[in-house]
CHARMM-style PDB file with segment names, atoms N, HN, CA, C and O in Angstrom:
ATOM      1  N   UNK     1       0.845  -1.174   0.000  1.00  0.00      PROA
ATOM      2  CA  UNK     1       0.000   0.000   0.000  1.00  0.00      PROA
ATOM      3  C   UNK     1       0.892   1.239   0.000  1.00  0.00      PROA
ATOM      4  O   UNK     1       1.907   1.221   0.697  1.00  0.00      PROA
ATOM      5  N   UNK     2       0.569   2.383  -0.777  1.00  0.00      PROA
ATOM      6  HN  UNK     2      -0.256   2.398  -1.342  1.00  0.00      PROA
ATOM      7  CA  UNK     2       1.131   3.000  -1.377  1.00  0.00      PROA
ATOM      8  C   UNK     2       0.747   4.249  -0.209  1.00  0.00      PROA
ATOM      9  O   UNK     2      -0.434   4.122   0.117  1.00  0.00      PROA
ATOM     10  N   UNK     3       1.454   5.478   0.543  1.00  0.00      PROA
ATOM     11  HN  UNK     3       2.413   5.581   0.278  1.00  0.00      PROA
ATOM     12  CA  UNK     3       0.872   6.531   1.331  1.00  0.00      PROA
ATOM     13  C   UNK     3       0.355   7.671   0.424  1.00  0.00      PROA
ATOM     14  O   UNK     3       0.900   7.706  -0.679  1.00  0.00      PROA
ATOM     15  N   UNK     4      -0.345   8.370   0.603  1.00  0.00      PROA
ATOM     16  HN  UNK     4      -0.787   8.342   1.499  1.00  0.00      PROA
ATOM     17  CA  UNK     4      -1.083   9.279   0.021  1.00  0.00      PROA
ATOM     18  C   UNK     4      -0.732  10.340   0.753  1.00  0.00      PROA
ATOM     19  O   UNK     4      -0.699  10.419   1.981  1.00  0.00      PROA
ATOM     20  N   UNK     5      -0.412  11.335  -0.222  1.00  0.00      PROA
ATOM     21  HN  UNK     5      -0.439  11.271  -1.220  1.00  0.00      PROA
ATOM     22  CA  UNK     5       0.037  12.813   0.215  1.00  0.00      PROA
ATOM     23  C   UNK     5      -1.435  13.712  -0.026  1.00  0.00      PROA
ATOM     24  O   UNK     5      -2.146  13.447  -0.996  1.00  0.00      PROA
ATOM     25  N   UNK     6      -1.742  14.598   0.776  1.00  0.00      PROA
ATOM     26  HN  UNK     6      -1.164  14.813   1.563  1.00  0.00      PROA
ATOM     27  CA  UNK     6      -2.606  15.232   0.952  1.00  0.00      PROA
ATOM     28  C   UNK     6      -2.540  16.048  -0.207  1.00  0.00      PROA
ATOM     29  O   UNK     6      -3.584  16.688  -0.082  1.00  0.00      PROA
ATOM     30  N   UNK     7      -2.091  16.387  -1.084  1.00  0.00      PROA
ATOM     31  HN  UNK     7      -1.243  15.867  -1.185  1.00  0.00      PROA
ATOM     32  CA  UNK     7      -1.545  16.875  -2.747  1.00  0.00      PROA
ATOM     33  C   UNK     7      -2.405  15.957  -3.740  1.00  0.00      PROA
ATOM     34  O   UNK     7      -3.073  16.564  -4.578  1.00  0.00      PROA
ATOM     35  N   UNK     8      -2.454  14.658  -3.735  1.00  0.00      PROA
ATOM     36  HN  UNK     8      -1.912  14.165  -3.054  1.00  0.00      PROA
ATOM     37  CA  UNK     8      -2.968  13.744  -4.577  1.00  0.00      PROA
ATOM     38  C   UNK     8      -4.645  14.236  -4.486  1.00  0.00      PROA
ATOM     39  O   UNK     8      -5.589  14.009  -5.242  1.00  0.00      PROA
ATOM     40  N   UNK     9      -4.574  14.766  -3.604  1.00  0.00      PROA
ATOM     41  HN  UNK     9      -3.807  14.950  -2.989  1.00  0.00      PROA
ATOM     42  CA  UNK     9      -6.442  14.888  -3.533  1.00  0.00      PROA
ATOM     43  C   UNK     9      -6.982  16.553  -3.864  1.00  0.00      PROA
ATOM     44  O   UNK     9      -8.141  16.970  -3.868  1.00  0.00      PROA
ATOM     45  N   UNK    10      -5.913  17.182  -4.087  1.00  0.00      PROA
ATOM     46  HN  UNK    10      -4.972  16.843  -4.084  1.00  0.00      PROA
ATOM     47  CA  UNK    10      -6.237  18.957  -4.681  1.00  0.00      PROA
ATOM     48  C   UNK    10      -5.053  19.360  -5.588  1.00  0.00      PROA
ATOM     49  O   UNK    10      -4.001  18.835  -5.953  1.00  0.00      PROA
ATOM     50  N   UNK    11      -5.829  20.765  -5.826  1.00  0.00      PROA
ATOM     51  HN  UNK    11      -6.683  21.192  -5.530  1.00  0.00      PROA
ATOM     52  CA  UNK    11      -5.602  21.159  -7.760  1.00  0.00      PROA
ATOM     53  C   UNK    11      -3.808  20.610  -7.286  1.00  0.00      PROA
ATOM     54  O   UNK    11      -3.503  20.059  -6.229  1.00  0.00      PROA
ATOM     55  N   UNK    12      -2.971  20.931  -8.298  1.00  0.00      PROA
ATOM     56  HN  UNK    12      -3.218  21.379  -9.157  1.00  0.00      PROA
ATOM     57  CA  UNK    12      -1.675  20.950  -8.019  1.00  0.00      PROA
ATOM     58  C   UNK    12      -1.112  22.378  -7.980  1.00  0.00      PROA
ATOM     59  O   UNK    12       0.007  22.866  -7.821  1.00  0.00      PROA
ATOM     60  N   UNK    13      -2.679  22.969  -8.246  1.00  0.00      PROA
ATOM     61  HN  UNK    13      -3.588  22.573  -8.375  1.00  0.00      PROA
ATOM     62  CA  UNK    13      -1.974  24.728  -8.548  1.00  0.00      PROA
ATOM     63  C   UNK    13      -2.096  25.046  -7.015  1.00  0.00      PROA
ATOM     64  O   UNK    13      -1.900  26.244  -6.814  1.00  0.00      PROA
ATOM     65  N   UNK    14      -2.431  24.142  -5.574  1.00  0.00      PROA
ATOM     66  HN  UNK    14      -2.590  23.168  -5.738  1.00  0.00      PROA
ATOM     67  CA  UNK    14      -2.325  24.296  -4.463  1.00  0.00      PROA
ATOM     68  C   UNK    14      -0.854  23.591  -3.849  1.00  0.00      PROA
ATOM     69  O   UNK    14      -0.380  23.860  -2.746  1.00  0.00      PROA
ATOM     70  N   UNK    15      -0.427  22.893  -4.572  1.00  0.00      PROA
ATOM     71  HN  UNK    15      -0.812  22.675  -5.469  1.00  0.00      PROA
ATOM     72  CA  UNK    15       0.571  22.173  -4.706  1.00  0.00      PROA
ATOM     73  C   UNK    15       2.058  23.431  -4.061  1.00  0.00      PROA
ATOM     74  O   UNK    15       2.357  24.101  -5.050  1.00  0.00      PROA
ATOM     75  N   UNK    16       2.700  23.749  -3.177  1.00  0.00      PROA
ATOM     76  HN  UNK    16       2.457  23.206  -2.374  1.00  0.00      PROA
ATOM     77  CA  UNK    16       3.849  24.777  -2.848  1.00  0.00      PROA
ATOM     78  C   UNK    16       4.949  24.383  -3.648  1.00  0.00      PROA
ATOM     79  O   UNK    16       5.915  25.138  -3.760  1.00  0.00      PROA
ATOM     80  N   UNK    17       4.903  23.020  -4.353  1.00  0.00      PROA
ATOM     81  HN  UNK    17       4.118  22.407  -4.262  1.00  0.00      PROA
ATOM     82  CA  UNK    17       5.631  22.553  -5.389  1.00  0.00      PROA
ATOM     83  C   UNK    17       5.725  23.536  -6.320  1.00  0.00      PROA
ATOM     84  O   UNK    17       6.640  24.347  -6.459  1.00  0.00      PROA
ATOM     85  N   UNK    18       4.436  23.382  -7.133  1.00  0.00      PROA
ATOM     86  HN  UNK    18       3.692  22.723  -7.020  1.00  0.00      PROA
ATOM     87  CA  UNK    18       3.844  23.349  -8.381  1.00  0.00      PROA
ATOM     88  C   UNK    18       4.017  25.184  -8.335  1.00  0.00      PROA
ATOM     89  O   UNK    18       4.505  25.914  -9.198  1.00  0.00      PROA
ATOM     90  N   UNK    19       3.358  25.587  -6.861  1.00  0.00      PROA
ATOM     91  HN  UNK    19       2.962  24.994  -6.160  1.00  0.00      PROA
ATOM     92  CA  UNK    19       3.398  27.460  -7.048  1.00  0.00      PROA
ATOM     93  C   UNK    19       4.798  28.052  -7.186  1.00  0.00      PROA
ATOM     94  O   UNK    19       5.042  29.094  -7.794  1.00  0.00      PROA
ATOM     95  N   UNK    20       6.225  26.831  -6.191  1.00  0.00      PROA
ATOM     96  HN  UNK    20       6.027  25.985  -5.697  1.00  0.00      PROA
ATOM     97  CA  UNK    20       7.140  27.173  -6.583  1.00  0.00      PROA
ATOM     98  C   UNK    20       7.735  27.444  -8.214  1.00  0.00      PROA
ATOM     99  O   UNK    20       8.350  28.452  -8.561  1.00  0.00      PROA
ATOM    100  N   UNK    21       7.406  26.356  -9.036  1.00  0.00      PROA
ATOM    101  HN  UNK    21       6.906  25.537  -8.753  1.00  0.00      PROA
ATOM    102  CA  UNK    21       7.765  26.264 -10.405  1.00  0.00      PROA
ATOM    103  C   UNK    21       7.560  27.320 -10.859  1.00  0.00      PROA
ATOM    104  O   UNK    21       8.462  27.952 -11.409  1.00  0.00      PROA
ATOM    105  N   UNK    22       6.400  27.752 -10.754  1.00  0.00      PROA
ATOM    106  HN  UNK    22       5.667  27.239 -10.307  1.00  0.00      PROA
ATOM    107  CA  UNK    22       5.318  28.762 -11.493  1.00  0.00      PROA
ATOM    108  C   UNK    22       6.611  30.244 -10.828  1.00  0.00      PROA
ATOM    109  O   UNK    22       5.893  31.235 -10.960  1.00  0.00      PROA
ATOM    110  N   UNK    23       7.599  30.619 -10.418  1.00  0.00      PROA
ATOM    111  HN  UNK    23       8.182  29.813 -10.311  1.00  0.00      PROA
ATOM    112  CA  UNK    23       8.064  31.520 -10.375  1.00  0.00      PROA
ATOM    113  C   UNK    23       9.583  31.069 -11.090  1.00  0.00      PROA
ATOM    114  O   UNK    23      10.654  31.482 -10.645  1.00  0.00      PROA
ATOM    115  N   UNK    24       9.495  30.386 -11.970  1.00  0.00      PROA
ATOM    116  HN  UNK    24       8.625  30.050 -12.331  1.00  0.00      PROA
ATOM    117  CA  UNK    24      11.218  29.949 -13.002  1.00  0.00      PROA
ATOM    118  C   UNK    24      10.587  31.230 -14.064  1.00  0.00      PROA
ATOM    119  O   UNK    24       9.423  31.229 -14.462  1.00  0.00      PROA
ATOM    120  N   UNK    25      11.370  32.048 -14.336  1.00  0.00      PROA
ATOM    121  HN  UNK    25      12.316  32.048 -14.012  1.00  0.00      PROA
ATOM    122  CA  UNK    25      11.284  33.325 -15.113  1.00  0.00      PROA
ATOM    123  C   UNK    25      12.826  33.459 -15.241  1.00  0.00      PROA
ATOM    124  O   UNK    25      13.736  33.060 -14.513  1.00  0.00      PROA
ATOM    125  N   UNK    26      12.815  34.366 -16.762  1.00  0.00      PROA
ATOM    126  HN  UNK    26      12.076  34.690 -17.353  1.00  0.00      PROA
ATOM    127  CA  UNK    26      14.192  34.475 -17.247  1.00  0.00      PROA
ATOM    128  C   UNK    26      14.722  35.596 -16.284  1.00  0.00      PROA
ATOM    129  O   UNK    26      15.829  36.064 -16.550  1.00  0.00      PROA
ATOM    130  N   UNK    27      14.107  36.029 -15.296  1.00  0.00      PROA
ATOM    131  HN  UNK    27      13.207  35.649 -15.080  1.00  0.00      PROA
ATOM    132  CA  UNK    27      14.691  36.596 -14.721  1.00  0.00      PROA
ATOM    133  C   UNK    27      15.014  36.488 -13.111  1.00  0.00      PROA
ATOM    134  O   UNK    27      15.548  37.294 -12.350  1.00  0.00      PROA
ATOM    135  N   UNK    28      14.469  35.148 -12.894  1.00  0.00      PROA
ATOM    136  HN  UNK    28      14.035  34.493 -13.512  1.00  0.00      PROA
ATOM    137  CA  UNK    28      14.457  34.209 -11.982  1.00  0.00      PROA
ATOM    138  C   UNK    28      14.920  32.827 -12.627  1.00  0.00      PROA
ATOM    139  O   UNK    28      13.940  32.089 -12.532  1.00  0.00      PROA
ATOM    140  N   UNK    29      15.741  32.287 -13.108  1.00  0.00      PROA
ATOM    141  HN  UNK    29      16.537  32.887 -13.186  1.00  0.00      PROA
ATOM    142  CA  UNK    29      15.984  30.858 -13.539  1.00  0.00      PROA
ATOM    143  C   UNK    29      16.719  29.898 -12.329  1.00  0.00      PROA
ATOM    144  O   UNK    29      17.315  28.909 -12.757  1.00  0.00      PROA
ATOM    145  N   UNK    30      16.720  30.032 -11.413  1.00  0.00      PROA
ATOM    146  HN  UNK    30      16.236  30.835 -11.066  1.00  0.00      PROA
ATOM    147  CA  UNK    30      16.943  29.024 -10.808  1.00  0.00      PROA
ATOM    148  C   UNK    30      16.203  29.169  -9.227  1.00  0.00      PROA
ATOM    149  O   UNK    30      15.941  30.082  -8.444  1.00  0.00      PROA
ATOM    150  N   UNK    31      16.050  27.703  -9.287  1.00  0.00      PROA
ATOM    151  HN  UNK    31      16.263  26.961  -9.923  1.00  0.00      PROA
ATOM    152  CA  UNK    31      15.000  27.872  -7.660  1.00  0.00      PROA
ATOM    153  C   UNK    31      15.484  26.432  -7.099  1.00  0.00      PROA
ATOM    154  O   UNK    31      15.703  25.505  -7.880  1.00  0.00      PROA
ATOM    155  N   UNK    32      15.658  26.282  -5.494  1.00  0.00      PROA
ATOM    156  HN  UNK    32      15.480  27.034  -4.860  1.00  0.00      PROA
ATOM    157  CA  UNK    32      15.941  25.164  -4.946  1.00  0.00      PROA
ATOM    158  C   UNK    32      14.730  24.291  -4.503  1.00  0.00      PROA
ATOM    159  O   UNK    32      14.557  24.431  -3.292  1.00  0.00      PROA
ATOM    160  N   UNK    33      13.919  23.520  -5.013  1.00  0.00      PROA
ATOM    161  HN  UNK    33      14.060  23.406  -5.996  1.00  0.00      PROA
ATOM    162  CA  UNK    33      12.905  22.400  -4.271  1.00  0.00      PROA
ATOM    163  C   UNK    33      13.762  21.305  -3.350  1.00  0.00      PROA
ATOM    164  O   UNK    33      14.378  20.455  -3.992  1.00  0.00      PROA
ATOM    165  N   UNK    34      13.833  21.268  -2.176  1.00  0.00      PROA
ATOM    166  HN  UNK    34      13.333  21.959  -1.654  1.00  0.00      PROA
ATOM    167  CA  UNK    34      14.073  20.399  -1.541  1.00  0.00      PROA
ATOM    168  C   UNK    34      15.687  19.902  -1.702  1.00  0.00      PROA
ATOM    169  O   UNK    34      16.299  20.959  -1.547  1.00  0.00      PROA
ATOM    170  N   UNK    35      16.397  19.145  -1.867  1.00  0.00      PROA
ATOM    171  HN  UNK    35      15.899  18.287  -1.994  1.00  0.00      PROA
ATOM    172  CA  UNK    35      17.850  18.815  -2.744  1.00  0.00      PROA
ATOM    173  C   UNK    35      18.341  18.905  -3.790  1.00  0.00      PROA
ATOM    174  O   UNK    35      19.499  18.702  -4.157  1.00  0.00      PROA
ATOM    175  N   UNK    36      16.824  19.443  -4.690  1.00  0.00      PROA
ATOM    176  HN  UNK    36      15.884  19.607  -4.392  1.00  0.00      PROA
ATOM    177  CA  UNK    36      17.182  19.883  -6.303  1.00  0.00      PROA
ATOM    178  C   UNK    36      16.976  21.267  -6.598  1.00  0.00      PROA
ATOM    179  O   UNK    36      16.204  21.969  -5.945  1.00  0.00      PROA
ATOM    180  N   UNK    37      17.759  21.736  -7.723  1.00  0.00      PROA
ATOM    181  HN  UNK    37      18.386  21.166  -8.253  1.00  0.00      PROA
ATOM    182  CA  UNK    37      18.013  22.646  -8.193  1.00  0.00      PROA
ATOM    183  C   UNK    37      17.703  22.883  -9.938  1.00  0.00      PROA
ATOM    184  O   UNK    37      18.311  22.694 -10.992  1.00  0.00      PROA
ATOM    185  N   UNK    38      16.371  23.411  -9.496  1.00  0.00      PROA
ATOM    186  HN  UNK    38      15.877  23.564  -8.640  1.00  0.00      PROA
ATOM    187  CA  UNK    38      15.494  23.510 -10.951  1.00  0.00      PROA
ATOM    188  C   UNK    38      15.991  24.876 -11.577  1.00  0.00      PROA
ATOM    189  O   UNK    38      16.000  25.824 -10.793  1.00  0.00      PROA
ATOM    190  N   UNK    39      16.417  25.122 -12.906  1.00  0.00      PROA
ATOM    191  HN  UNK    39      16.410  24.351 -13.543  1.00  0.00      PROA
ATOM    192  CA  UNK    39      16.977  25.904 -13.987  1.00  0.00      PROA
ATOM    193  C   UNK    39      16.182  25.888 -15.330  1.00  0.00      PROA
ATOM    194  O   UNK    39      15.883  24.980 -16.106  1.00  0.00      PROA
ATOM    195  N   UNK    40      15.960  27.185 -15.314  1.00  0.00      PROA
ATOM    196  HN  UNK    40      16.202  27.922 -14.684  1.00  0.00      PROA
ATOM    197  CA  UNK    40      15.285  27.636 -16.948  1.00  0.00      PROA
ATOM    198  C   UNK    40      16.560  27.596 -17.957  1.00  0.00      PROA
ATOM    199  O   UNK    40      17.510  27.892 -17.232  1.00  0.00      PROA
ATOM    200  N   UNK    41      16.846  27.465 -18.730  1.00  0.00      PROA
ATOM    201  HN  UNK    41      16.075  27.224 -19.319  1.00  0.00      PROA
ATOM    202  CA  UNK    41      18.419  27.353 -19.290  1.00  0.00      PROA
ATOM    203  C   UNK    41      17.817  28.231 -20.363  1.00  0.00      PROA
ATOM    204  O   UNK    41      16.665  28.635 -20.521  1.00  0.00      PROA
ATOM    205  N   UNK    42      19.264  28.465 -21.264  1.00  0.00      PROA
ATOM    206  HN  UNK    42      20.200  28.137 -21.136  1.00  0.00      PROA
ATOM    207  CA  UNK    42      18.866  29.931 -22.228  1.00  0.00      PROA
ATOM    208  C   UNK    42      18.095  29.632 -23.419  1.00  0.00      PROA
ATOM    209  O   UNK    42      17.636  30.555 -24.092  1.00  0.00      PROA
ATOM    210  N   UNK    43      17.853  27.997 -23.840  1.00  0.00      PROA
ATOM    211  HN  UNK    43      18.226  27.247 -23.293  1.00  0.00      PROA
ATOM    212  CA  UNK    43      16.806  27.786 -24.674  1.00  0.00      PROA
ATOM    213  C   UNK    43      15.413  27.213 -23.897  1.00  0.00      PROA
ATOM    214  O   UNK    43      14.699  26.335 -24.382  1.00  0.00      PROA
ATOM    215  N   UNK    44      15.199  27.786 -22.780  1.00  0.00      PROA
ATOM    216  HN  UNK    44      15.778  28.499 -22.386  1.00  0.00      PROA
ATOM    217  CA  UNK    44      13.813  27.837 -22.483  1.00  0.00      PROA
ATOM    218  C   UNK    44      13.166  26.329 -21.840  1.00  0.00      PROA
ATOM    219  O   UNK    44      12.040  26.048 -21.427  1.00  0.00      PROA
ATOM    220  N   UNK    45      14.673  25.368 -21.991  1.00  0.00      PROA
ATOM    221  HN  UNK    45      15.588  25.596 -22.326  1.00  0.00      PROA
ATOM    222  CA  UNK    45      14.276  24.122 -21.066  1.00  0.00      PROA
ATOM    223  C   UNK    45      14.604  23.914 -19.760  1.00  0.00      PROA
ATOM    224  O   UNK    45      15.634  24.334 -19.232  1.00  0.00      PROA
ATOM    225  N   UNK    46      13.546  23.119 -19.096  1.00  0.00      PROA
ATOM    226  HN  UNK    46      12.710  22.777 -19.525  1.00  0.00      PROA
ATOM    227  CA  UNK    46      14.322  23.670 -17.621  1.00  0.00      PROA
ATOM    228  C   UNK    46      15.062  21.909 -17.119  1.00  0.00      PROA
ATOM    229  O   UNK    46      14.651  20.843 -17.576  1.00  0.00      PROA
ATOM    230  N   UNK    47      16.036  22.043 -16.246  1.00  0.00      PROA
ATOM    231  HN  UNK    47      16.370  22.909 -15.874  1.00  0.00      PROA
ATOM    232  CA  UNK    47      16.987  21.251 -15.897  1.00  0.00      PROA
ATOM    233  C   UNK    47      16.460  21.024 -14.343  1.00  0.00      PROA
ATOM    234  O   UNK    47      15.933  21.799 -13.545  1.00  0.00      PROA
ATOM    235  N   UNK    48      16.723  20.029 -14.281  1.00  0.00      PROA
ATOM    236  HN  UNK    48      17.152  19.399 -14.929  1.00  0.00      PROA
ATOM    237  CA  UNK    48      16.337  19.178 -12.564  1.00  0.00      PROA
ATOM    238  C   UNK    48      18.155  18.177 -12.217  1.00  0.00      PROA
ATOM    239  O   UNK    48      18.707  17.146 -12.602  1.00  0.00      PROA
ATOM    240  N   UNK    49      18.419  19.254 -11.341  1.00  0.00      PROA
ATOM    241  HN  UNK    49      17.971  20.092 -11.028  1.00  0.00      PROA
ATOM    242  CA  UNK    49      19.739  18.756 -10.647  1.00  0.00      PROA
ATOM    243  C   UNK    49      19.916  17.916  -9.741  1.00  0.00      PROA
ATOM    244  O   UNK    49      18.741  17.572  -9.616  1.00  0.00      PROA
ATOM    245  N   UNK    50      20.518  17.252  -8.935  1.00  0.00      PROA
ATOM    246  HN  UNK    50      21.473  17.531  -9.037  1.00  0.00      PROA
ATOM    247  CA  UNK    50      20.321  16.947  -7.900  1.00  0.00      PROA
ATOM    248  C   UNK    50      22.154  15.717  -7.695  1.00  0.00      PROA
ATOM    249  O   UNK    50      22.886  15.695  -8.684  1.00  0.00      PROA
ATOM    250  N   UNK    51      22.478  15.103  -6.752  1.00  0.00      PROA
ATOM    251  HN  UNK    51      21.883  15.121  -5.948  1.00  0.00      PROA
ATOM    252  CA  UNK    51      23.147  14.192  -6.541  1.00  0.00      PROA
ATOM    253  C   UNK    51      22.655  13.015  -7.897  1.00  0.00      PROA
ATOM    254  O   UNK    51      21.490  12.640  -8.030  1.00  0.00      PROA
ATOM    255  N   UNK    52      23.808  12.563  -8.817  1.00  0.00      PROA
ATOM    256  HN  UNK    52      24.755  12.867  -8.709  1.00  0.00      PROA
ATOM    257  CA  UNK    52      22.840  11.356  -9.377  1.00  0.00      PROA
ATOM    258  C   UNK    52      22.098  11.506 -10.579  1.00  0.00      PROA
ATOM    259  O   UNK    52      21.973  10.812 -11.588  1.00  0.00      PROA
ATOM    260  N   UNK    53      21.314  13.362  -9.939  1.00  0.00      PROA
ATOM    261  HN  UNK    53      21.415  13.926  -9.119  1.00  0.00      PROA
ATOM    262  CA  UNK    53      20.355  13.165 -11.658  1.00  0.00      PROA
ATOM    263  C   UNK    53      20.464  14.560 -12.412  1.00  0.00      PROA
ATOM    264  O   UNK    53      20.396  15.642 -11.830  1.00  0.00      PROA
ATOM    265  N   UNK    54      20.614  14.423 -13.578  1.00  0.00      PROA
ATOM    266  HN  UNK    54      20.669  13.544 -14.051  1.00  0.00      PROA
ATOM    267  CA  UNK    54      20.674  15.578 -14.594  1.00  0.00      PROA
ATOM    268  C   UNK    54      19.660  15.094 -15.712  1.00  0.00      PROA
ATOM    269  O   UNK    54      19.946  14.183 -16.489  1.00  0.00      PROA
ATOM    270  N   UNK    55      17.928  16.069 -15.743  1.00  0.00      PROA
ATOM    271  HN  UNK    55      17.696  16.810 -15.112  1.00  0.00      PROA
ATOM    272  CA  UNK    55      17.251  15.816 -16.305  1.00  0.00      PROA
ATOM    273  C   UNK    55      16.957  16.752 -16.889  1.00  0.00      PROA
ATOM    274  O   UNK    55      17.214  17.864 -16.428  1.00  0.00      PROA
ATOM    275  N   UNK    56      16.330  16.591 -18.078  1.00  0.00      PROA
ATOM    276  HN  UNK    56      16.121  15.687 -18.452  1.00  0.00      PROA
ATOM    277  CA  UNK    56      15.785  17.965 -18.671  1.00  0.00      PROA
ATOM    278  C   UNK    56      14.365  17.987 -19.234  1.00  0.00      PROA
ATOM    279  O   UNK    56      14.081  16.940 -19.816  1.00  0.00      PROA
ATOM    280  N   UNK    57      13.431  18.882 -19.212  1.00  0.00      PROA
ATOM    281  HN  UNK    57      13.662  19.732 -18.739  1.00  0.00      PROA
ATOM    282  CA  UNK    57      11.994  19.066 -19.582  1.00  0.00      PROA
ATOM    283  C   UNK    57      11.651  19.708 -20.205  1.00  0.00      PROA
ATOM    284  O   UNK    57      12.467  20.628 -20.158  1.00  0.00      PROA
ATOM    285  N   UNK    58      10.703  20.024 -21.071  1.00  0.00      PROA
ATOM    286  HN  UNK    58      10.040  19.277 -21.110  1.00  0.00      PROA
ATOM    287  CA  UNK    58      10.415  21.155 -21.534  1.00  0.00      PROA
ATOM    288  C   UNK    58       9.463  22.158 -21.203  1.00  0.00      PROA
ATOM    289  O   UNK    58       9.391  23.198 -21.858  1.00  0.00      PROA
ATOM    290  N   UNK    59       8.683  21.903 -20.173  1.00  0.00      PROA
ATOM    291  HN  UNK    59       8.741  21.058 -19.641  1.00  0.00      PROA
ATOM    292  CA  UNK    59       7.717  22.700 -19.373  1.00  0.00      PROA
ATOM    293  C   UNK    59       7.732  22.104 -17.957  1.00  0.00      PROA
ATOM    294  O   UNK    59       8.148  21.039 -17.500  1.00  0.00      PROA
ATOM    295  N   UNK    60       6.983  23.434 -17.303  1.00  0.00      PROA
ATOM    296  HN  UNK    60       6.645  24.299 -17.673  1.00  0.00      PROA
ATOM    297  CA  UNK    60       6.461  23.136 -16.147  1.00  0.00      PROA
ATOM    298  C   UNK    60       5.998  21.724 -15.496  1.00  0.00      PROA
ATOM    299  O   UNK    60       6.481  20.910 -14.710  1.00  0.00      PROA
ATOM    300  N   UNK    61       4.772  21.874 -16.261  1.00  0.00      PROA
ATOM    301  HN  UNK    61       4.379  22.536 -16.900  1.00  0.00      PROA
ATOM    302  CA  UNK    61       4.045  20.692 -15.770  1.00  0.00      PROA
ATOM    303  C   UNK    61       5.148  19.297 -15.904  1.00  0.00      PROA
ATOM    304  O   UNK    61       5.127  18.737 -14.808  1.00  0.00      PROA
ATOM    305  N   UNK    62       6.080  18.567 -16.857  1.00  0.00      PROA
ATOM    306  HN  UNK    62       6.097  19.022 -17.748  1.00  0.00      PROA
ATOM    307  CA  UNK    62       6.582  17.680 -16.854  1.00  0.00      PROA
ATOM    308  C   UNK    62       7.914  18.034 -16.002  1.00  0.00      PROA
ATOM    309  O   UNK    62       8.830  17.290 -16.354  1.00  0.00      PROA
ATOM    310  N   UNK    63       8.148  18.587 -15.386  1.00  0.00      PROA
ATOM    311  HN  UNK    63       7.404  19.191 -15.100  1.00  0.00      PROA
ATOM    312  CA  UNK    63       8.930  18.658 -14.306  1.00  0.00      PROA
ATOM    313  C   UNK    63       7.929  18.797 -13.268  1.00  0.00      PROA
ATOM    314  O   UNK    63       8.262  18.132 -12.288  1.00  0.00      PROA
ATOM    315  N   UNK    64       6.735  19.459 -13.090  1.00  0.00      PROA
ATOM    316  HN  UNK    64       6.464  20.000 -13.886  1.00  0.00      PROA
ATOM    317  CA  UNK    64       6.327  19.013 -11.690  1.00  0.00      PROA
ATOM    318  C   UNK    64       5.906  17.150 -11.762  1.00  0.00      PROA
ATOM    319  O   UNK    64       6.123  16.416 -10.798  1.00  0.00      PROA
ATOM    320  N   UNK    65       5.506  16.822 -12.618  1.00  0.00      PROA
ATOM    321  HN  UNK    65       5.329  17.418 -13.401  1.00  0.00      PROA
ATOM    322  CA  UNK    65       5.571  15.391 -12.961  1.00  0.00      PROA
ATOM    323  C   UNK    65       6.440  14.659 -12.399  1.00  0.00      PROA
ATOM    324  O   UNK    65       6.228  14.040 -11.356  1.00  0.00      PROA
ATOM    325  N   UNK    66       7.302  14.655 -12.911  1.00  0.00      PROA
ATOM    326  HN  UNK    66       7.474  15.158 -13.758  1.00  0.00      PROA
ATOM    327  CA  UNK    66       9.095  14.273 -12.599  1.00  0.00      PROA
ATOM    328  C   UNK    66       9.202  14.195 -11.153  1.00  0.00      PROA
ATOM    329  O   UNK    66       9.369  13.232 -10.404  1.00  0.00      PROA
ATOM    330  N   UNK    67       9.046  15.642 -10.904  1.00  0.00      PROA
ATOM    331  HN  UNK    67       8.911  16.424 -11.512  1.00  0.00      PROA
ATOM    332  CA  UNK    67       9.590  15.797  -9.150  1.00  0.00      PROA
ATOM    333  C   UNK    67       8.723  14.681  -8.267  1.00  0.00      PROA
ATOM    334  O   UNK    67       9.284  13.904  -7.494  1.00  0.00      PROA
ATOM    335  N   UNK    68       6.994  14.704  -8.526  1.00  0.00      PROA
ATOM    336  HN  UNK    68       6.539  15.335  -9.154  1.00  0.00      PROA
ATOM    337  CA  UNK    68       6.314  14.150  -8.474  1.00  0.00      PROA
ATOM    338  C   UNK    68       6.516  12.733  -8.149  1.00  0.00      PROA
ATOM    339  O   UNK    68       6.246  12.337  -7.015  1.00  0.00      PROA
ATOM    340  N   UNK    69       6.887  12.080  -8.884  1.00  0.00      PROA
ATOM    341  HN  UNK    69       7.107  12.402  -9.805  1.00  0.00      PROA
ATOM    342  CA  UNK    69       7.516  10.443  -9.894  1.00  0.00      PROA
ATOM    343  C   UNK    69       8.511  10.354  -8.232  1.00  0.00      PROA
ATOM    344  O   UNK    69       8.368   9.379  -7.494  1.00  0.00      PROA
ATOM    345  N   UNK    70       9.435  11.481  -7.883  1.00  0.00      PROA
ATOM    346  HN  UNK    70       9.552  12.272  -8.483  1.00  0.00      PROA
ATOM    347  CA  UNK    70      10.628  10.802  -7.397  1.00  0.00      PROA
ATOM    348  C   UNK    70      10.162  10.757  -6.216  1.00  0.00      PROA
ATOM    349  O   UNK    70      10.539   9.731  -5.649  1.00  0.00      PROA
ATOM    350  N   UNK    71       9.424  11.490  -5.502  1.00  0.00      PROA
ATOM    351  HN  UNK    71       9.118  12.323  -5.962  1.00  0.00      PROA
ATOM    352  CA  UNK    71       8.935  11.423  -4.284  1.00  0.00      PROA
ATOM    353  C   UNK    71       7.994  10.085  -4.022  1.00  0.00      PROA
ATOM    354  O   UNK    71       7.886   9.643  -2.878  1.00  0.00      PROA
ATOM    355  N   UNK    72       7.478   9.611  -4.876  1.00  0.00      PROA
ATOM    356  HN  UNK    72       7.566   9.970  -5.806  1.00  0.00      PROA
ATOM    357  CA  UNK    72       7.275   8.444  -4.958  1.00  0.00      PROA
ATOM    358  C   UNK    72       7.855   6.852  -4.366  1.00  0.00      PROA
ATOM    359  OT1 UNK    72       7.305   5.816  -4.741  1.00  0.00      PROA
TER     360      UNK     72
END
């Protein structure tokens, strides 16, 4: 049995995740979630750092996905 985060059950735009993302701007490109270090890079994809992982996305939503996936 799998635990359920109180997130799984509202919008994700309530998500402190998801509101974090929502401030990656070219004039803001980098923000720390937890041990990772999310980056808008200069062609507009953003990068998920961490010990181990170097990923790349092309929007929001599939990086809140991602982050999502690992907390898992």
């Amino acid at each position: 049995m799998e635990q359920a985060s109180w997130f799984d059950f509202v919008e994700k735009e309530r998500d402190p995740v998801y509101e974090e993302l929502q401030n990656l701007t070219k004039e803001n490109p980098s923000i720390r979630i937890a041990s990772y270090t999310i980056t808008l890079n200069p062609f507009a994809l953003i990068e998920i750092e961490s010990d181990g992982i170097h990923y790349c996305v092309s929007d929001i939503e599939s990086c809140y996905t991602y982050l999502c996936n690992l907390s898992k």
